[in-house]
C-alpha positions in Angstrom: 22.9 77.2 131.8 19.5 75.2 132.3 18.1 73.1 129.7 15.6 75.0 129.2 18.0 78.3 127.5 19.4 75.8 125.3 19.2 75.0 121.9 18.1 72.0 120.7 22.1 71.7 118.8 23.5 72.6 122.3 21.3 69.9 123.5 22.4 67.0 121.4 26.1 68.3 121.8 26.2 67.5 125.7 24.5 64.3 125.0 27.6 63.8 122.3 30.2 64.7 124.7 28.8 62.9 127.6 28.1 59.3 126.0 31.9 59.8 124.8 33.3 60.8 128.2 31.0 57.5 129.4 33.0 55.4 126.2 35.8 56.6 127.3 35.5 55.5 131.1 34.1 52.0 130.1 36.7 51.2 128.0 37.4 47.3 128.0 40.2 46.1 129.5 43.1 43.7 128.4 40.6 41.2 129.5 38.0 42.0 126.9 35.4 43.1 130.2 34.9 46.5 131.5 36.5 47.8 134.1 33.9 49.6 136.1 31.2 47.2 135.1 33.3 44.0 135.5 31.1 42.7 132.5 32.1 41.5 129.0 29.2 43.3 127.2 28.5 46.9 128.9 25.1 47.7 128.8 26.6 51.1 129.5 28.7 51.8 126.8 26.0 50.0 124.7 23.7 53.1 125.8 26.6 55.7 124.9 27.1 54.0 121.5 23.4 54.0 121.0 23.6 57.6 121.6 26.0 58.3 119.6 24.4 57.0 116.6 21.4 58.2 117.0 23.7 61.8 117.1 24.5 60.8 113.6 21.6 59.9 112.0 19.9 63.4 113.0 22.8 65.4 112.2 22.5 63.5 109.1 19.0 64.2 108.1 18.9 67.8 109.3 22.1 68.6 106.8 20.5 66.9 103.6 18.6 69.3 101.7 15.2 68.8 100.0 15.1 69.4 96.5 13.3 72.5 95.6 10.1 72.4 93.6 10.1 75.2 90.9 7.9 78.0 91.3 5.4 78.8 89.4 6.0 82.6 89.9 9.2 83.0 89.6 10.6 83.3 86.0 12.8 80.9 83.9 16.5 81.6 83.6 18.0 80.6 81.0 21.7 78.7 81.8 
């Protein structure tokens, strides 16, 4: 499938399973760098972690609920 057939949730769950693949492939070593890099701080898995959270925090938001304002139509129900 093309971007362009997918859903924005599809969307956001490539980019989820990709920047964890990329995690998973820049993994430090015993040595506290990473292996493919050959740098202490990975500005590659820095990217995949920034992904990541930014995952979160829209999964986050999109799941909270508003609270409702009462309608003026509708009629009181007594509880």
């Amino acid at each position: 499938m093309t971007a362009p057939f997918l859903s924005l949730t599809q969307i956001r769950n490539r980019l989820i399973l990709t920047a964890r693949a990329i995690l998973r492939d820049h993994r430090t070593g015993p040595d506290g760098r990473c292996p493919a890099c050959r740098t202490p701080d990975c500005p590659v898995a820095a990217a995949a972690r920034n992904v990541l959270n930014a995952a979160e925090e829209v999964q986050q938001r999109s799941t909270a609920t508003q609270p409702t304002k009462p309608d003026r139509d509708d009629p009181q129900q007594d509880v």
